[in-house]
C-alpha positions as a Markdown table, in Angstrom:
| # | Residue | x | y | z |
|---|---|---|---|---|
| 1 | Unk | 134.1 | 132.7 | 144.1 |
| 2 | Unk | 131.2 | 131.0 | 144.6 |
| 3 | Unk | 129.2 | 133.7 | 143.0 |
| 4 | Unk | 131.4 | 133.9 | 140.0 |
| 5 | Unk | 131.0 | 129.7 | 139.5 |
| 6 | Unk | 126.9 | 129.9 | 139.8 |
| 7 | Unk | 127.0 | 133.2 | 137.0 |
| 8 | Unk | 128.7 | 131.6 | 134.9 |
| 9 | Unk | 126.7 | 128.2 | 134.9 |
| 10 | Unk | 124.0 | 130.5 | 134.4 |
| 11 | Unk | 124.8 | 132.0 | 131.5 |
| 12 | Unk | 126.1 | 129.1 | 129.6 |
| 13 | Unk | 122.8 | 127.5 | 130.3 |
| 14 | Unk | 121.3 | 130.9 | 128.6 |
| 15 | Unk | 124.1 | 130.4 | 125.8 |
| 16 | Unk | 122.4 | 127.2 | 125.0 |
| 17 | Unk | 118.8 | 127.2 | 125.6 |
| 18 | Unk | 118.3 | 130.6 | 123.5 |
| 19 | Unk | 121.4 | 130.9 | 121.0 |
| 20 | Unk | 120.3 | 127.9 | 118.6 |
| 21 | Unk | 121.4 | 128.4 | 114.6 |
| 22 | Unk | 119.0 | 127.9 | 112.6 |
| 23 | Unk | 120.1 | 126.4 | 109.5 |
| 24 | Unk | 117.8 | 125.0 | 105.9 |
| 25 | Unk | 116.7 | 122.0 | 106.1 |
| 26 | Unk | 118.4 | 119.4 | 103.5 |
| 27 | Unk | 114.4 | 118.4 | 102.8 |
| 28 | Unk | 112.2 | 121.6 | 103.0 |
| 29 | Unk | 109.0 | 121.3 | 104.3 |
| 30 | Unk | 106.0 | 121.9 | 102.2 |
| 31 | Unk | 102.2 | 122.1 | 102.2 |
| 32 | Unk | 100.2 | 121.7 | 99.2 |
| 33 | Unk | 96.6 | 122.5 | 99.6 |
| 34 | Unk | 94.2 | 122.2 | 96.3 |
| 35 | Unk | 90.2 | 122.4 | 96.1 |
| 36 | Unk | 88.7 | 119.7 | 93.5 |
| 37 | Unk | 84.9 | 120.2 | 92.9 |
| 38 | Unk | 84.0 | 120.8 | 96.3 |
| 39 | Unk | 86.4 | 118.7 | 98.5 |
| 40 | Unk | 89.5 | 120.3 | 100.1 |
| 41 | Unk | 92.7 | 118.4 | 99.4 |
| 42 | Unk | 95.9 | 119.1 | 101.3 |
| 43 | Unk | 99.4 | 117.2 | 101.2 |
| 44 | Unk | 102.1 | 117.8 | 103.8 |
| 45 | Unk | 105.5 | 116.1 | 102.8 |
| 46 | Unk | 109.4 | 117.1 | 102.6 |
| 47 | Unk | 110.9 | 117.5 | 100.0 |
| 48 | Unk | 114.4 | 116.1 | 99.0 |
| 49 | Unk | 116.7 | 116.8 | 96.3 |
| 50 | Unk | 118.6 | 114.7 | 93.8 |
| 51 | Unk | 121.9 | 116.2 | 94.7 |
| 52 | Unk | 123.7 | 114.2 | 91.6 |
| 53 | Unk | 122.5 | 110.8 | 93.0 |
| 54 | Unk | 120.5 | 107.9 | 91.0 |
| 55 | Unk | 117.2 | 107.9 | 92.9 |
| 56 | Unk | 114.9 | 105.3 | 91.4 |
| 57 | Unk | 116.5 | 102.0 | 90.7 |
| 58 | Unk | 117.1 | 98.8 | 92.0 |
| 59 | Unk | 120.3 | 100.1 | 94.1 |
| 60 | Unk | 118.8 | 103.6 | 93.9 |
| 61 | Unk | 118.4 | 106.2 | 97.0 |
| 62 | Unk | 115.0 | 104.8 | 96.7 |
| 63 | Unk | 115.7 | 101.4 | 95.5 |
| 64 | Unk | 112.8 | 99.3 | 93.5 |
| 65 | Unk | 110.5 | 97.0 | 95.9 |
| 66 | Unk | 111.1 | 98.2 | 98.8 |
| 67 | Unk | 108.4 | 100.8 | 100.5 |
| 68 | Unk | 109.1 | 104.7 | 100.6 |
| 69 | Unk | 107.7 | 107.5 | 103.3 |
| 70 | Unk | 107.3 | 109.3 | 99.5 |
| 71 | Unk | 109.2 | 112.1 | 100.3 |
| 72 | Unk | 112.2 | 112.7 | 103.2 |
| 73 | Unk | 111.7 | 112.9 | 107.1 |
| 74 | Unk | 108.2 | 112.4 | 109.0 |
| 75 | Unk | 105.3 | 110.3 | 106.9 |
| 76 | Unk | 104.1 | 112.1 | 104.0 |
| 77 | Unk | 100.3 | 112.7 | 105.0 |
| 78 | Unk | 97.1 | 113.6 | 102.7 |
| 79 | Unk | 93.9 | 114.8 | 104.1 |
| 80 | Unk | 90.4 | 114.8 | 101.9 |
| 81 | Unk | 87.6 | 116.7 | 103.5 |
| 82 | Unk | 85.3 | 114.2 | 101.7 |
| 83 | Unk | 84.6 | 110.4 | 100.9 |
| 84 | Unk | 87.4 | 110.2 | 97.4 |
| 85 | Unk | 88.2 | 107.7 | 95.0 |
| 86 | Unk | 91.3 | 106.6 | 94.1 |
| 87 | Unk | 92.1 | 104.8 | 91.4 |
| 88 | Unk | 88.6 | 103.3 | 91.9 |
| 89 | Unk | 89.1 | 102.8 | 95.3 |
| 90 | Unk | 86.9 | 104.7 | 98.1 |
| 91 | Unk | 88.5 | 106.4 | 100.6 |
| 92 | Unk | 86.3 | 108.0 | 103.6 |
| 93 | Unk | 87.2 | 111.5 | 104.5 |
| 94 | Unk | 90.2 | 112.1 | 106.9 |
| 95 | Unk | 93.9 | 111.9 | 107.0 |
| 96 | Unk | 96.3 | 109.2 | 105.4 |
| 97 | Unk | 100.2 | 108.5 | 105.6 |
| 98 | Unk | 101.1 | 107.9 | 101.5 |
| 99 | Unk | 103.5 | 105.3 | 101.1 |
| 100 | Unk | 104.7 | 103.7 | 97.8 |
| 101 | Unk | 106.7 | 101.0 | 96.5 |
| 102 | Unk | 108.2 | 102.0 | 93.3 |
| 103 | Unk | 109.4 | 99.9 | 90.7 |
| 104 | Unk | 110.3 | 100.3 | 87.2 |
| 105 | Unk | 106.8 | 99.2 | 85.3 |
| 106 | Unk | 104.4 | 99.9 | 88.5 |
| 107 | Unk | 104.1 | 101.1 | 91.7 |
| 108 | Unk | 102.5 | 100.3 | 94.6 |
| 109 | Unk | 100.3 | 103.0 | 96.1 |
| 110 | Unk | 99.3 | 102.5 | 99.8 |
| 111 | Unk | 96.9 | 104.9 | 102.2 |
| 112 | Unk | 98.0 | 103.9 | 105.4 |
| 113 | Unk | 95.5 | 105.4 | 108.2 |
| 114 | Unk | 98.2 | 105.9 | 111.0 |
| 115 | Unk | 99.8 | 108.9 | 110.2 |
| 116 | Unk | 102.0 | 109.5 | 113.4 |
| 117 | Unk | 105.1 | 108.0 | 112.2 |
| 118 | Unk | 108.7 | 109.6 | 111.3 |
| 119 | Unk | 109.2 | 107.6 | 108.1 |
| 120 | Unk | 107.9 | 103.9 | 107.5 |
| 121 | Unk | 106.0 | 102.9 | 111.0 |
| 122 | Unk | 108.3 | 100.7 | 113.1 |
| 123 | Unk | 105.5 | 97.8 | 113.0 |
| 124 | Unk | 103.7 | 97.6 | 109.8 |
| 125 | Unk | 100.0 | 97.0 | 109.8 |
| 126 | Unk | 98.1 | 95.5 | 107.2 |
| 127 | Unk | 94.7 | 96.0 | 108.5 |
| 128 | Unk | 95.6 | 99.8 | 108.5 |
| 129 | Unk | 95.6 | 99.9 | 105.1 |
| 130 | Unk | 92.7 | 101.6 | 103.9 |
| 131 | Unk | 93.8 | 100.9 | 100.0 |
| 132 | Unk | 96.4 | 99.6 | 97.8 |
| 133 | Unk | 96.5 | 100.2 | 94.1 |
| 134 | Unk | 99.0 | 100.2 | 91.7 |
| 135 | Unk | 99.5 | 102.6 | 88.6 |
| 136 | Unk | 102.3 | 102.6 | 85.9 |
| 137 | Unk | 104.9 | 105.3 | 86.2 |
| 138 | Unk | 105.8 | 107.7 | 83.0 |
| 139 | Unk | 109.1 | 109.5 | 82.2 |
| 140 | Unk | 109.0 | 112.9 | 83.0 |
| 141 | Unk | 111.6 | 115.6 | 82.6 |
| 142 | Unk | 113.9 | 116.1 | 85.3 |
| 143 | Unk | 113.0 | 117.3 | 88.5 |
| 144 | Unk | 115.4 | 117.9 | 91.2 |
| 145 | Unk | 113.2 | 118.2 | 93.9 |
| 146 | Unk | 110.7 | 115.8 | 94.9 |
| 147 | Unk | 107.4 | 117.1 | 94.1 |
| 148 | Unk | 103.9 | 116.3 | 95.0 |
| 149 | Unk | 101.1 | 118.3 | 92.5 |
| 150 | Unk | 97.6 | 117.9 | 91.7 |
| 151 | Unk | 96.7 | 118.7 | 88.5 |
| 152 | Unk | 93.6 | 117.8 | 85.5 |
| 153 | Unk | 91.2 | 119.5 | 87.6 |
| 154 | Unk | 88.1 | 118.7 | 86.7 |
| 155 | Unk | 84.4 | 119.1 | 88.4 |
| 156 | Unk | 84.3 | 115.9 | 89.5 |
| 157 | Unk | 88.7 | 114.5 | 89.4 |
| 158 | Unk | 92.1 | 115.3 | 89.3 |
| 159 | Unk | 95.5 | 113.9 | 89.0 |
| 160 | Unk | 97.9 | 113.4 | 92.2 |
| 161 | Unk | 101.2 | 113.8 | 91.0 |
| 162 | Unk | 104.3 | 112.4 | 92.4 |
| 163 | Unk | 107.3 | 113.8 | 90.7 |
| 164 | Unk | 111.1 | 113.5 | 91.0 |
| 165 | Unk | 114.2 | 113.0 | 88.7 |
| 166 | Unk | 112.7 | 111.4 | 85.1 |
| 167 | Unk | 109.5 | 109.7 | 87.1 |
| 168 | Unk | 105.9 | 110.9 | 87.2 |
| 169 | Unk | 103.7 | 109.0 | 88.8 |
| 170 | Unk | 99.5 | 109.6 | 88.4 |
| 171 | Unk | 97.2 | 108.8 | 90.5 |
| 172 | Unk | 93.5 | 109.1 | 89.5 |
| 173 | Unk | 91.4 | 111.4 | 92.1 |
| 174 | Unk | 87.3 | 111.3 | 91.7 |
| 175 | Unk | 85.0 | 113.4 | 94.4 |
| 176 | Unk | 81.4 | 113.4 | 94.9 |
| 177 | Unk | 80.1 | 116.7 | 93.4 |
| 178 | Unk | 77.0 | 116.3 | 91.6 |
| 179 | Unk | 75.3 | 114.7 | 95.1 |
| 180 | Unk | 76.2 | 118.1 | 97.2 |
| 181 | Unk | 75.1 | 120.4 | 94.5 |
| 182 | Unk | 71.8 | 118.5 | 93.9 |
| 183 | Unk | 71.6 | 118.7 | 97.8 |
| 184 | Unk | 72.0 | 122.5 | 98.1 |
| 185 | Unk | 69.2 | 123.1 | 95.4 |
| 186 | Unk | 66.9 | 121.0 | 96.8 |
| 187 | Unk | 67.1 | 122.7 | 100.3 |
| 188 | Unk | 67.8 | 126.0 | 98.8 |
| 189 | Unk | 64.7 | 125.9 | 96.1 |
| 190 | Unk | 62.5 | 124.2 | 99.0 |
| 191 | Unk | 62.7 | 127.1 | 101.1 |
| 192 | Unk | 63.8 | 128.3 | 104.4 |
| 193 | Unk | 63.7 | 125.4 | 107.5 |
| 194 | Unk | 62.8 | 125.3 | 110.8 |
| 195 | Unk | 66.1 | 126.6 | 112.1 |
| 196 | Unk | 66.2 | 129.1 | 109.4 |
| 197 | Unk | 63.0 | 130.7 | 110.8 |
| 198 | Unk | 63.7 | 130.1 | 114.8 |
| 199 | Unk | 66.9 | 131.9 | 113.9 |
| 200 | Unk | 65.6 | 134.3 | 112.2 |
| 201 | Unk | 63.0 | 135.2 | 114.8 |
| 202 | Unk | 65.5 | 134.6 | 117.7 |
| 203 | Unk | 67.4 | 137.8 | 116.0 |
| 204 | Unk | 64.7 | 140.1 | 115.7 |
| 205 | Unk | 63.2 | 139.4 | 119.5 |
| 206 | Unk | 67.1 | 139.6 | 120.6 |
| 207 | Unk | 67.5 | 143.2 | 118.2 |
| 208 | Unk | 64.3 | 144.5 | 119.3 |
| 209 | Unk | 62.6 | 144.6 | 115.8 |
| 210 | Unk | 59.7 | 143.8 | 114.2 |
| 211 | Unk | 57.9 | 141.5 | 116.9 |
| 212 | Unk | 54.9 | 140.6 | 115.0 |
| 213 | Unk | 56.9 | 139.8 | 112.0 |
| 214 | Unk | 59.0 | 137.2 | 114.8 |
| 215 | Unk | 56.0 | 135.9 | 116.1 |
| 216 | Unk | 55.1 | 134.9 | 112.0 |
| 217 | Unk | 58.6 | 133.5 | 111.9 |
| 218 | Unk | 58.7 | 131.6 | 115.1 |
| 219 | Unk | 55.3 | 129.9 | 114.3 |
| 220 | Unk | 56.2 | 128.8 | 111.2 |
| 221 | Unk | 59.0 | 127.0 | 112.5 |
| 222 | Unk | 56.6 | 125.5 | 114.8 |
| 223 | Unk | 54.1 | 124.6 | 112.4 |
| 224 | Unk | 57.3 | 122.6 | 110.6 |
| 225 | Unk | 58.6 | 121.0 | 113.7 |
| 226 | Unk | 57.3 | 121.5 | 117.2 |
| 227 | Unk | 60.0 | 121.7 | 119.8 |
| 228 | Unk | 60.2 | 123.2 | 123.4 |
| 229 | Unk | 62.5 | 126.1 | 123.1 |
| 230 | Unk | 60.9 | 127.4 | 120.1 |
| 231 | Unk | 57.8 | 127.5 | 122.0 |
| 232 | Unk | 59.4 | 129.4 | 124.6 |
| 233 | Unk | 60.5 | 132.2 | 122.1 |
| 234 | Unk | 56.9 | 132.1 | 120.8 |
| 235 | Unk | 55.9 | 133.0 | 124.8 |
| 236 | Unk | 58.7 | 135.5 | 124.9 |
| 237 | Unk | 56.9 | 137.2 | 121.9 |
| 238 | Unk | 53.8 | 137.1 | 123.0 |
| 239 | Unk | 53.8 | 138.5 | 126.3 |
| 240 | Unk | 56.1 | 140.9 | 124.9 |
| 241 | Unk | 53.6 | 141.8 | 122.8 |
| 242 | Unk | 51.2 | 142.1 | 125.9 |
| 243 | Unk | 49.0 | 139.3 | 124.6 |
| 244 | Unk | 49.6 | 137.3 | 127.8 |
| 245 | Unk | 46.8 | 134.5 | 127.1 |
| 246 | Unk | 48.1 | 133.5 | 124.0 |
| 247 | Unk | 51.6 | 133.7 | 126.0 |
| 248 | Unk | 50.7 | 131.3 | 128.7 |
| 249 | Unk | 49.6 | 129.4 | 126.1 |
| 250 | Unk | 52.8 | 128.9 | 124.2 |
| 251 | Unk | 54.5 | 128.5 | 128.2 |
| 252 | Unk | 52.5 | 125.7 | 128.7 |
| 253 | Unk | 53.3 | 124.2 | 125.4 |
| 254 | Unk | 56.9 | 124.8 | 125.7 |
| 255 | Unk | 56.7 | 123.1 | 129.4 |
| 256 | Unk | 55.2 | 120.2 | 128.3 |
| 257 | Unk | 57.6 | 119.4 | 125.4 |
| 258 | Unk | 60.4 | 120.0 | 127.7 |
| 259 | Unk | 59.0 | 117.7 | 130.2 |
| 260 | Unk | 59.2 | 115.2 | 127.4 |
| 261 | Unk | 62.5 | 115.5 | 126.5 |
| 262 | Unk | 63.8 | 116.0 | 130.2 |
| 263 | Unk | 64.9 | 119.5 | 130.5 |
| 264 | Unk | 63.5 | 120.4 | 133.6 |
| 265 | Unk | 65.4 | 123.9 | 133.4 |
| 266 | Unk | 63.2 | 124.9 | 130.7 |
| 267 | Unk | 59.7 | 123.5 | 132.1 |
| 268 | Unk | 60.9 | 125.9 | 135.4 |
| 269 | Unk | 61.8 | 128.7 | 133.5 |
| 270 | Unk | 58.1 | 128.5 | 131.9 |
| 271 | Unk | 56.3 | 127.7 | 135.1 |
| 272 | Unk | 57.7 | 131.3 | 136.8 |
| 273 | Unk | 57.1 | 133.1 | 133.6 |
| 274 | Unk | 53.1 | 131.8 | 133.8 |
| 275 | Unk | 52.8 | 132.7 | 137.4 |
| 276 | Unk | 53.6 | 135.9 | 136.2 |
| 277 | Unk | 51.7 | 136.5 | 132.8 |
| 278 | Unk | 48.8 | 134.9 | 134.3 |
| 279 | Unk | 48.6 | 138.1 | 137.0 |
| 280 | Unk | 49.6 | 140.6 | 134.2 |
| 281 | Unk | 46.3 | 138.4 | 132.4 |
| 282 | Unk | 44.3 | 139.4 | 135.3 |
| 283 | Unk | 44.6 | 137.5 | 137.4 |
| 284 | Unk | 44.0 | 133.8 | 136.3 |
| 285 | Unk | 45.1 | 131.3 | 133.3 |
| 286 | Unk | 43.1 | 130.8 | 130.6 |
């Protein structure tokens, strides 16, 4: 009997933990994601339906003056990759909780920097407010679901959208484009940099190619910015290359750079390696 009691407990405790129905959600999930200029832009919000009710008024589901998650369930949330302005006001990059306070000739618009909060945070804070502005709403044709859409792409701005029964709300979106793009040519059109040629040099000694063309590489990089471990792949060249003088050489510069910047791993590594090049040299340093 006592058997029979403990298989059954089991089972209901199966029953529950792994036969859960799955039903819709009244407020689907959704994930908007949207490139302007060069800045990703994505908004995560629910999305709730008018379901034959008055939604913006002053005794509306969402009544007038008082502050709205802007959509149904957790925090609606906005992320820019980059610095934005909204409205004229600069936001940095990151993540923002959206709230609103609609009424019928404006709305408030409020980025909120805690975004961990199912609905309207339990205590408000003012000084996480990283703007407030307030645009003027236009009638829209009727949407029954709440809707959040960027749109007016441009190079440099776009429209946020927030949409629902006869409302549409725009907000002005600027990003920084002509600053990256200037930035790109100038580094492009200036040529390769010191990590561009340490890399490049670091793959063909790691490949086995071209050695001499590495050494060319590697030097360069040098030449542009001296630092230890580039001086240790100049060694690793060399003395591949069975020119062990000009490998201790390098060594010793490497070691002594290192020894600057506290790395003793490397200024050991470069000590054994000269013990060893300077008896493939003959013998002795030079």
């Amino acid at each position: 009997m006592r058997f029979s009691i403990t298989s059954a407990v089991v089972t209901l405790w199966a029953m529950h933990t792994f036969a859960q129905i799955q039903t819709p959600a009244p407020s689907p999930a959704c994930k908007l994601q949207q490139t302007v200029g060069l800045t990703e832009v994505t908004v995560e919000y629910s999305r709730p339906g008018v379901k034959g009710r008055t939604i913006f008024a002053p005794d509306g589901l969402v009544p007038f003056g008082k502050m709205w998650r802007t959509g149904a369930n957790k925090n609606t949330v906005i992320t820019f990759s980059d610095d934005v302005k909204v409205e004229g006001h600069e936001l940095k990059a990151g993540a923002y909780a959206l709230y609103t306070i609609p009424a019928a000739d404006n709305w408030t618009i409020i980025f909120y920097t805690d975004t961990d909060n199912w609905g309207l945070p339990q205590a408000y804070d003012n000084g996480k407010e990283a703007a407030r502005l307030v645009v003027k709403p236009k009638e829209h044709c009727f949407t029954e679901t709440f809707t959040i859409n960027i749109d007016k792409l441009r190079n440099e701005s776009a429209e946020i959208q927030l949409i629902w029964e006869r409302t549409l709300v725009p907000i002005k979106l600027e990003v920084d484009v002509d600053s990256k793009v200037m930035a790109d040519i100038e580094r492009v059109m200036s040529g390769p940099t010191r990590s561009d040629y340490y890399a490049a040099a670091s793959y063909y000694y790691d490949t086995g190619r071209d050695l001499n063309q590495a050494l060319k590489w590697v030097r360069k990089a040098n030449e542009m910015d001296p630092r230890y471990w580039q001086y240790r792949l100049e060694a690793q060249i060399l003395a591949k290359l069975r020119r062990y003088d000009e490998a201790i050489q390098a060594a010793k510069k490497s070691a002594e750079l290192a020894q600057e910047a506290g790395n003793e791993n490397y200024v050991r590594m470069n000590q054994k390696d000269i013990e060893a090049w300077s008896q493939m040299a003959g013998g002795k340093e030079k």
